[in-house]
N, CA, C and O of each residue as an XYZ file, in Angstrom:
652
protein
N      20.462     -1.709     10.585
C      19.465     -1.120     11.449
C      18.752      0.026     10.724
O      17.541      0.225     10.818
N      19.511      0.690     10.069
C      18.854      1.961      9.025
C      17.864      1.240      8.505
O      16.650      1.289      8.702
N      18.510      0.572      7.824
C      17.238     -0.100      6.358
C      16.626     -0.710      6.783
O      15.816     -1.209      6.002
N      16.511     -1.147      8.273
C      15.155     -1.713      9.090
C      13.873     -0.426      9.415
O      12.647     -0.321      9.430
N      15.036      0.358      9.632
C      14.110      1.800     10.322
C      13.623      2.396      8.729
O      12.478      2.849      8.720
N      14.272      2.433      7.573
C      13.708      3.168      6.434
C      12.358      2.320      6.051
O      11.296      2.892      5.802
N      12.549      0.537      6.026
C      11.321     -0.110      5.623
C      10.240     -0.048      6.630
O       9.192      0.201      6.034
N      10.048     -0.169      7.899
C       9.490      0.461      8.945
C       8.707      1.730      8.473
O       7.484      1.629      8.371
N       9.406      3.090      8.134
C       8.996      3.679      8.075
C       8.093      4.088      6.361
O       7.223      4.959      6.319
N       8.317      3.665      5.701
C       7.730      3.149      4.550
C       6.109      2.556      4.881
O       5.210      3.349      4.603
N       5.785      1.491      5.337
C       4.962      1.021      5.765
C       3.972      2.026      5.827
O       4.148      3.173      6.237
N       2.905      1.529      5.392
C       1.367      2.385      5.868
C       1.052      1.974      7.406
O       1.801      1.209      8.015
N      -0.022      2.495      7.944
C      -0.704      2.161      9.514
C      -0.979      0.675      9.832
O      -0.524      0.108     10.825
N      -1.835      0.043      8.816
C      -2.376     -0.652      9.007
C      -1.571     -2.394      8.925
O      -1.941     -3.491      9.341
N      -0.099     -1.832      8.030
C       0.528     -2.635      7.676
C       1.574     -3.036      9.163
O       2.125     -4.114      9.391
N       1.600     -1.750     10.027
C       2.875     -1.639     10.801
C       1.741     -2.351     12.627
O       2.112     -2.655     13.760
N       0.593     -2.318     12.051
C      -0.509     -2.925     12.949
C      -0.453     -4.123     13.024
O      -0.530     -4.617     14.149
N      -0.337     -4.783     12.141
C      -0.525     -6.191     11.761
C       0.880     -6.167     11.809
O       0.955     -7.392     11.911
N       2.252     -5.755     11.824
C       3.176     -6.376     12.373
C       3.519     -6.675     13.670
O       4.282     -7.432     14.270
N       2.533     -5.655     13.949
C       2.987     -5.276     15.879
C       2.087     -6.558     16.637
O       2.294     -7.116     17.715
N       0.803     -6.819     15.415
C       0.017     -7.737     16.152
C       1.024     -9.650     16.113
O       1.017    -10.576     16.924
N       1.590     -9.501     15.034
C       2.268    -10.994     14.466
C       3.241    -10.965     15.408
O       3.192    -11.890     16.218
N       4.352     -9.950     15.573
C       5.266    -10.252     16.970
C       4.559    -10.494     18.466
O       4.927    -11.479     19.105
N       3.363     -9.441     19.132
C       2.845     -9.792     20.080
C       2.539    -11.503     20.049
O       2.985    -12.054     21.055
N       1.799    -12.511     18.983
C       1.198    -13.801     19.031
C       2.257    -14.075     19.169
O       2.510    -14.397     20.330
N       3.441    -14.125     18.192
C       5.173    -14.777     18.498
C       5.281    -14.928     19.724
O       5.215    -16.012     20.304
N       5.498    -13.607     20.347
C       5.898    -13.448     21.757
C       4.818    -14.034     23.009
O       4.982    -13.843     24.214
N       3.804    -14.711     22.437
C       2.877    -15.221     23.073
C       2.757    -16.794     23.278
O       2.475    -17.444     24.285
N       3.076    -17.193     21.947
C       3.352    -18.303     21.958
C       4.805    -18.414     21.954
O       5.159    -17.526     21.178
N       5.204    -18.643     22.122
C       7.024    -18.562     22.711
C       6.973    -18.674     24.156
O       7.761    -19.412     24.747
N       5.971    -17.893     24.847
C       5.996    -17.675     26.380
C       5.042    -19.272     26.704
O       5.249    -20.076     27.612
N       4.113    -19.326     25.741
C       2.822    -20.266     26.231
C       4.191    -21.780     26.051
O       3.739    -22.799     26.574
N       5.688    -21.996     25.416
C       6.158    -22.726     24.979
C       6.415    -22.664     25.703
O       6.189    -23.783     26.163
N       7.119    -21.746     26.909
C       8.527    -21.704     27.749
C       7.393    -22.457     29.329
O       7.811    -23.409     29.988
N       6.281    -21.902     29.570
C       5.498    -22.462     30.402
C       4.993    -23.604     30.679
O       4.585    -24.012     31.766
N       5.030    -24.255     29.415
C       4.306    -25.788     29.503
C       5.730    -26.765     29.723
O       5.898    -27.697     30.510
N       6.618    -26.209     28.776
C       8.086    -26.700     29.118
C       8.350    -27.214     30.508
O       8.770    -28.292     30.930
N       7.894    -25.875     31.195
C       8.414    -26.167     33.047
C       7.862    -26.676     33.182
O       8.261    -27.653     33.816
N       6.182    -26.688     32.757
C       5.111    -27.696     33.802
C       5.491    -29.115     33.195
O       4.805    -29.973     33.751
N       6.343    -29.655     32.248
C       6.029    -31.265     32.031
C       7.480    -31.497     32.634
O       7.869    -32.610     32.986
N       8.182    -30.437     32.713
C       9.951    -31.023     33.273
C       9.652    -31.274     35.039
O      10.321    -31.945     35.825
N       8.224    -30.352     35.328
C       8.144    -30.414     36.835
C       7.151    -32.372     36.818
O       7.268    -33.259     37.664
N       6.530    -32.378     35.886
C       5.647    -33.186     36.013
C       6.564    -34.841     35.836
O       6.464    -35.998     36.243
N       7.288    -34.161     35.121
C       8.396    -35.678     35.186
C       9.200    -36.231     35.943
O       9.436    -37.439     35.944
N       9.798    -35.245     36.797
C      10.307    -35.016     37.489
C       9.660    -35.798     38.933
O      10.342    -36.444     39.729
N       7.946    -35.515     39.047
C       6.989    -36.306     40.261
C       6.935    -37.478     39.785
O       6.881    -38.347     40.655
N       6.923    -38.096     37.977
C       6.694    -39.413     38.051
C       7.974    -40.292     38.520
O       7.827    -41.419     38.993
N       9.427    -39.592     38.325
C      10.696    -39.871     38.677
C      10.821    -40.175     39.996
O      11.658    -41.018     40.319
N       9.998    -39.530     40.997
C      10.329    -39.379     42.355
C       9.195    -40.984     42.788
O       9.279    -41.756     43.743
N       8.304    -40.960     41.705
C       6.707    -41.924     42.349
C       7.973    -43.271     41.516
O       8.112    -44.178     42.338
N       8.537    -43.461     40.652
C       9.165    -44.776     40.262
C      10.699    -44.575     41.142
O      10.586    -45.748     41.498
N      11.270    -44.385     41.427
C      12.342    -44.174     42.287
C      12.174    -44.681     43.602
O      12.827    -45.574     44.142
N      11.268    -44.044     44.042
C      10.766    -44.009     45.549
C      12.016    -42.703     46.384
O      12.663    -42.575     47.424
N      11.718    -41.886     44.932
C      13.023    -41.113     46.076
C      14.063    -41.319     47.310
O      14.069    -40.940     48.481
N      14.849    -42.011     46.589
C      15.881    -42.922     47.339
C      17.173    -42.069     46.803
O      17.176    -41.461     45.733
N      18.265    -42.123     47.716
C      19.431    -41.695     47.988
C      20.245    -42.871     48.484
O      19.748    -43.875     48.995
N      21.589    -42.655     48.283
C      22.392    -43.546     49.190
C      23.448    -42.478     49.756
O      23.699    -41.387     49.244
N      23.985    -42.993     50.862
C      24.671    -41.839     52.366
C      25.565    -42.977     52.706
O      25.272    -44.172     52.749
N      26.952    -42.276     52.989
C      28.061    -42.846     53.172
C      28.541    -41.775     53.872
O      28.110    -40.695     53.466
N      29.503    -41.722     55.046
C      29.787    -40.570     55.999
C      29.073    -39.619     55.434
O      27.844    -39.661     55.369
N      30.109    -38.262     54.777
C      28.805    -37.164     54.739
C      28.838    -36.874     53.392
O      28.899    -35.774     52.843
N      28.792    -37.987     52.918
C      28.444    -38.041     51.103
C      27.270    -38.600     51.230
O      26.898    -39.379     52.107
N      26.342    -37.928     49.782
C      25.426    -38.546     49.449
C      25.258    -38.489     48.032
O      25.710    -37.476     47.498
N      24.623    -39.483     47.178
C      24.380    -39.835     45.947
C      22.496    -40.062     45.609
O      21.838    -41.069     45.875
N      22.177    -39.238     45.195
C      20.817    -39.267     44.900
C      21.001    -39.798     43.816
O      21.822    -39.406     42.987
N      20.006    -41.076     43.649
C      19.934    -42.038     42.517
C      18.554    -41.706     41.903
O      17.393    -41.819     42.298
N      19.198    -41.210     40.682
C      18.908    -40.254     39.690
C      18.064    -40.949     37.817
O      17.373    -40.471     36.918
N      18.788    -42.414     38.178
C      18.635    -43.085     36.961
C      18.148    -44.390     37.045
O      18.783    -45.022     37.889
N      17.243    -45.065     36.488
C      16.852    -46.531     36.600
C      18.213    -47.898     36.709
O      18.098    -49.104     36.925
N      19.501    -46.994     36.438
C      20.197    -48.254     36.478
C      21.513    -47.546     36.782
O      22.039    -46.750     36.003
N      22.038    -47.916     38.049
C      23.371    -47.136     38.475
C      24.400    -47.886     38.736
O      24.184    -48.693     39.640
N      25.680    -47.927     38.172
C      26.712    -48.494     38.351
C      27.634    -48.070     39.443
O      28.025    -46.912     39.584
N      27.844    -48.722     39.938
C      28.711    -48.647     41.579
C      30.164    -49.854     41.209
O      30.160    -51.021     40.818
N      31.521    -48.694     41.629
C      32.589    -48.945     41.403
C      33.464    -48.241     41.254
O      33.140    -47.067     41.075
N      34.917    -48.549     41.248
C      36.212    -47.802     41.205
C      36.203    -47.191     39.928
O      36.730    -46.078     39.916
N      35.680    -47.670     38.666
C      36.181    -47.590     37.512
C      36.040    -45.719     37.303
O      35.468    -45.365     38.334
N      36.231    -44.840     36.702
C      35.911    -44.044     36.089
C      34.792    -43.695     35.740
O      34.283    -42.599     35.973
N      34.236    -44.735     35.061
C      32.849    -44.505     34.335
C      31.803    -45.084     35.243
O      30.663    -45.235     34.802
N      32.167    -45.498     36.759
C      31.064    -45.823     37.095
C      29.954    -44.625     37.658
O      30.369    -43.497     37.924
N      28.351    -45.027     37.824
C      27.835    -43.660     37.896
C      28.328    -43.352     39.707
O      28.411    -42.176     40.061
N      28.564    -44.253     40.531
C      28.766    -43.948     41.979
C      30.410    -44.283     42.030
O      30.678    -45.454     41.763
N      31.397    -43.521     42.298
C      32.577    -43.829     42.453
C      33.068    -43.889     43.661
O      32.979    -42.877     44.357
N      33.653    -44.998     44.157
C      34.219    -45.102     45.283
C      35.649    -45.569     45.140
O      35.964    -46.410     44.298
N      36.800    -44.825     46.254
C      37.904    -44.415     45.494
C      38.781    -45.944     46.694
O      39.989    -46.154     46.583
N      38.245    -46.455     47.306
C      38.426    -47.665     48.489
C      38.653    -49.131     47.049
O      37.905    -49.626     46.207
N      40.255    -49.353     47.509
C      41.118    -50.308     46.587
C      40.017    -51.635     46.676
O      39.953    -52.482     45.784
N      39.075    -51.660     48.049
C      38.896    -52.793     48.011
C      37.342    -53.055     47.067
O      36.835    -54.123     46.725
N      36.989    -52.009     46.894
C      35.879    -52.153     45.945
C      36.347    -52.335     44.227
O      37.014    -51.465     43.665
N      35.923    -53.488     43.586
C      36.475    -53.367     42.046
C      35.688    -52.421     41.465
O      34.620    -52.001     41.912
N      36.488    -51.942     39.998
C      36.376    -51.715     39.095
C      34.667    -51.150     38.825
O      34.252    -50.031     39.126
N      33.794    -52.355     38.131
C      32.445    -52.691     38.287
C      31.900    -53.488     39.473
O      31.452    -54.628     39.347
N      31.941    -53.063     40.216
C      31.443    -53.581     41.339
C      29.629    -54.281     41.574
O      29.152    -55.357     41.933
N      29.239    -53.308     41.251
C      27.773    -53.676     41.419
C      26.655    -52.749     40.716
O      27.010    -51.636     40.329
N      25.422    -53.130     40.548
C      24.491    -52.403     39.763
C      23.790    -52.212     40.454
O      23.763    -53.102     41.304
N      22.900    -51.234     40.656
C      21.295    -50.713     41.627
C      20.719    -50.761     40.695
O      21.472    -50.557     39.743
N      19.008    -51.052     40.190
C      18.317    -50.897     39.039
C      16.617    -50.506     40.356
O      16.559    -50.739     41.563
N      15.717    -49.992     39.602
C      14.901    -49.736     40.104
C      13.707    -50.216     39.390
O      13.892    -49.922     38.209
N      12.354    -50.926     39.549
C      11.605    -51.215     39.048
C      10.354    -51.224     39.963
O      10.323    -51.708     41.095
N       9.061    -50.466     39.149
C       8.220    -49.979     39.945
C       7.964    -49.503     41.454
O       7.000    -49.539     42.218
N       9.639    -48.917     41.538
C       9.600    -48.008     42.871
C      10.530    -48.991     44.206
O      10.739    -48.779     45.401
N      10.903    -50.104     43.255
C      11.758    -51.453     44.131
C      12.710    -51.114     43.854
O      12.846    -51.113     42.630
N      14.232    -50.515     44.822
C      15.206    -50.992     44.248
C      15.739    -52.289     44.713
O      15.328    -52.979     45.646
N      16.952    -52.554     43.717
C      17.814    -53.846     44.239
C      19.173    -53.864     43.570
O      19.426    -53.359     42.476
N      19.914    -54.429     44.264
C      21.508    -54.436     43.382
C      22.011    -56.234     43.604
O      21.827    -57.231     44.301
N      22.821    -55.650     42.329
C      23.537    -57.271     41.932
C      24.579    -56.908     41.867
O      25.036    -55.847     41.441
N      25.127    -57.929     42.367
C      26.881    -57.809     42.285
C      27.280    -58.389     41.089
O      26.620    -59.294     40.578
N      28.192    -57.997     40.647
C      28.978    -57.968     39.359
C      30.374    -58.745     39.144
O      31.297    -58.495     38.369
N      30.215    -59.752     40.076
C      31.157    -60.789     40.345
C      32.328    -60.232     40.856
O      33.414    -60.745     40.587
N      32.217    -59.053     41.696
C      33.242    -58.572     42.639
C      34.128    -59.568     43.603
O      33.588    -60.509     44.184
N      35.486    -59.293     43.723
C      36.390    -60.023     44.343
C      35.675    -60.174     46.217
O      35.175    -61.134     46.802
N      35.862    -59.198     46.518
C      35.191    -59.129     47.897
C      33.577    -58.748     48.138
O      33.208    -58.296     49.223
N      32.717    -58.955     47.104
C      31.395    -59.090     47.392
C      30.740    -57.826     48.040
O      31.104    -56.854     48.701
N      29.120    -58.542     47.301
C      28.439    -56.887     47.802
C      27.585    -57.522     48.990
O      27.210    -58.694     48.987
N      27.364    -56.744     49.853
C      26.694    -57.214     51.334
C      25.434    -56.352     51.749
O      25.528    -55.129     51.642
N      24.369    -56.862     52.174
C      23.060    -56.173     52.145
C      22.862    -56.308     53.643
O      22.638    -57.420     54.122
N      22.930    -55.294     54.353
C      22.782    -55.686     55.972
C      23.518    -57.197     56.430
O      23.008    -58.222     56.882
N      25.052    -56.821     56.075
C      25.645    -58.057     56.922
C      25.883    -59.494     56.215
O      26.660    -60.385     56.556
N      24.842    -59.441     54.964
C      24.628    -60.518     54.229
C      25.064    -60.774     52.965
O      24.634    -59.896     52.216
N      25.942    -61.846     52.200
C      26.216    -61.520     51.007
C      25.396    -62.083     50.297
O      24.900    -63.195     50.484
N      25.164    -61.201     49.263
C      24.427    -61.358     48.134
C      24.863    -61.236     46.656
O      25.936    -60.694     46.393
N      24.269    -61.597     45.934
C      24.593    -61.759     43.872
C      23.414    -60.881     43.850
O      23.410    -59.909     43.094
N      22.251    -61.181     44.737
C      21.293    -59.922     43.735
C      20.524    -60.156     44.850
O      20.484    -61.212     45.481
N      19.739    -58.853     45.141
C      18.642    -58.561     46.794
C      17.969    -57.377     46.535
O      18.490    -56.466     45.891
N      16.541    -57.314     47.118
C      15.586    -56.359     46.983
C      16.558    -55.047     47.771
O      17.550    -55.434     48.388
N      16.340    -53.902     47.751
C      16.599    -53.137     48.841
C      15.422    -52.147     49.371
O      14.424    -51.988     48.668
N      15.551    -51.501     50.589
C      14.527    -51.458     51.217
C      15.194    -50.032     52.148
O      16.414    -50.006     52.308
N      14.197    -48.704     52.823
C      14.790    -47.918     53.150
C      15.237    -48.463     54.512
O      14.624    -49.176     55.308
N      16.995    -47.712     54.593
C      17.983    -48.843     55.659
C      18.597    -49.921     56.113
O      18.948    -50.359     57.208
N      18.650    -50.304     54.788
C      19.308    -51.604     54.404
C      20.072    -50.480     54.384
O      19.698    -49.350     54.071
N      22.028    -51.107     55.005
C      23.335    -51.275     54.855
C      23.856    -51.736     53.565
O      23.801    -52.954     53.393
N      24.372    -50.990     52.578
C      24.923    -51.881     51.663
C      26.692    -51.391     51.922
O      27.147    -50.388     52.472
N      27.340    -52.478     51.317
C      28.914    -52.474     51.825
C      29.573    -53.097     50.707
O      29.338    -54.156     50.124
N      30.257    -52.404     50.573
C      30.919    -52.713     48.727
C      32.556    -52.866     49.382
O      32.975    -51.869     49.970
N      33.571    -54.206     49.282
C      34.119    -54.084     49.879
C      34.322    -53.509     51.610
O      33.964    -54.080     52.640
N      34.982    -52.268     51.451
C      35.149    -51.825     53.042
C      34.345    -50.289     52.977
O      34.595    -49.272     53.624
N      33.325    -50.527     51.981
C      32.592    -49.146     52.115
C      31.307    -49.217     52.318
O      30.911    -49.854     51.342
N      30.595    -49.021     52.831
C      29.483    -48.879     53.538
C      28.306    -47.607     53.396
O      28.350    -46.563     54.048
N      27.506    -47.879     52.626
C      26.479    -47.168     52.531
C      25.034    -47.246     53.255
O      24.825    -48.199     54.006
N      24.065    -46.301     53.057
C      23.051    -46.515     53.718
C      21.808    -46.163     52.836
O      21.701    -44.941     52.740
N      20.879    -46.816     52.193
C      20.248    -46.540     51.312
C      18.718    -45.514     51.902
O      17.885    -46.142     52.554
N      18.525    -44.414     51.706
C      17.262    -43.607     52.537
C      16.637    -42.638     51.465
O      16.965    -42.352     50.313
N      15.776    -42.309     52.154
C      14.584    -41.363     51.548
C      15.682    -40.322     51.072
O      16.885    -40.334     51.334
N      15.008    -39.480     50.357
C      16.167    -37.880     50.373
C      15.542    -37.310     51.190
O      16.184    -36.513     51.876
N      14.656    -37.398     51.359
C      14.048    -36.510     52.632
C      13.971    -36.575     54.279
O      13.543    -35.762     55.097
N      14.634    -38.037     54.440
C      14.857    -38.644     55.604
C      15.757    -37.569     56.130
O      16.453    -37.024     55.274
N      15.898    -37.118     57.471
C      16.703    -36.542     58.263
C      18.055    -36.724     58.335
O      18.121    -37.887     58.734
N      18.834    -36.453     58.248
C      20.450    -36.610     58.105
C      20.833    -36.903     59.833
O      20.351    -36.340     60.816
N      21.988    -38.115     59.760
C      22.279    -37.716     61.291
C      22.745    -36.920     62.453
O      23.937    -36.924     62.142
N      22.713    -36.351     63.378
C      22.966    -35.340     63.998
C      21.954    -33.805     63.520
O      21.948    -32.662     63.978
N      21.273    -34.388     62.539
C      20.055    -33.288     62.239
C      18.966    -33.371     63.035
O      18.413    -34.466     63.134
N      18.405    -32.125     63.820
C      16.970    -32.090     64.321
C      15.753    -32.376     63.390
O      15.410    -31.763     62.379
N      15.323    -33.203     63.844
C      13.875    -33.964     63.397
C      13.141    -33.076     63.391
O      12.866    -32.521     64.455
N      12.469    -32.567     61.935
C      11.008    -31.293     62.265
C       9.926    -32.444     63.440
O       9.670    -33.644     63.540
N       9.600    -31.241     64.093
C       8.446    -32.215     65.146
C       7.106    -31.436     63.956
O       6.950    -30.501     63.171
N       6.334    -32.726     64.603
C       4.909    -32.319     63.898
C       3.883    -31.594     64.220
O       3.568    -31.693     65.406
N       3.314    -30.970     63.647
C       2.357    -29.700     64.157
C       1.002    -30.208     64.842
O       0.395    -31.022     64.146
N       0.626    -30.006     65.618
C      -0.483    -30.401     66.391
C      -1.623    -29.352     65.531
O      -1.460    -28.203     65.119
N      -2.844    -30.278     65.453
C      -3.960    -29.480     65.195
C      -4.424    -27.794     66.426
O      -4.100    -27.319     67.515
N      -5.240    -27.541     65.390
C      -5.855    -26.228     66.606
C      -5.154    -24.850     66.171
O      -4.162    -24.931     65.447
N      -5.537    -23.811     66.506
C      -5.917    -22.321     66.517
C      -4.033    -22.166     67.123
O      -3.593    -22.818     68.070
N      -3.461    -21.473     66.553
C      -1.808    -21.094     66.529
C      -2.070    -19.919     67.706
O      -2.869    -19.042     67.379
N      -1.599    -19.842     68.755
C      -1.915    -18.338     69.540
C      -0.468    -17.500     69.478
O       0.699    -17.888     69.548
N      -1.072    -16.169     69.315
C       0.098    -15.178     68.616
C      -0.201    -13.963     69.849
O       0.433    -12.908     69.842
């Protein structure tokens, strides 16, 4: 720190000007870096939500926001949705999403994947379709959809607010 402060002070005016000016641009562009950063992590983030269709899946009072174009559902460890119910295998089933469609295929599960009641190897899904993996039962919805036993925002009527 001395021999920072002795070369510092060494320096003529004009020299210690033009340093003060080279850290200010640093510190300028560093900031102009840290700003655009947020705006493309926010901006990716909307194209994520526009190919997704911002979809969740809800099981009592769990929920799994599906986060990735291709989600593995199953007992195993490594699956990305774990369900801890003996009767669901291992790899159970896949969700994949494509241009804002999801759909899941079953993965040649012992007791089958079921789409509202129905068994299926592979089916579009749609918000409120039932899916049931074994004896577990999910509900595929908006994230923004209302939770049950939650009050519904009511909608604002046009016109002048009186206070």
């Amino acid at each position: 720190m001395s021999e920072l402060l002795s070369y510092l002070s060494s320096l003529d005016v004009p020299d210690l000007v033009l340093c003060a000016v080279a850290v200010v641009f640093l510190d300028v562009f560093a900031l102009a870096i840290v700003i655009k950063a947020s705006q493309e992590a926010k901006l990716c983030r909307k194209r994520w939500e526009h190919v997704s269709a911002g979809m969740e899946l809800r099981a009592g009072g769990e929920t799994w926001p599906l986060e990735a174009d291709e989600i593995l559902l199953g007992r195993h460890v490594s699956a990305d949705i774990r369900f801890l119910d003996s009767s669901v295998s291992r790899y159970h089933a896949v969700m994949t999403v494509t241009g804002g469609v999801w759909s899941i295929t079953d993965l040649d599960s012992r007791a089958g994947t079921f789409v509202n009641d129905r068994r299926v190897k592979q089916s579009p899904l749609h918000a409120g379709d039932i899916i049931r993996l074994g004896g577990t039962e999910m509900v595929l919805c908006p994230h923004d959809a209302p939770r049950p036993g939650e009050a519904v925002p009511k909608k604002k009527k046009g016109g002048r607010r009186r206070v």
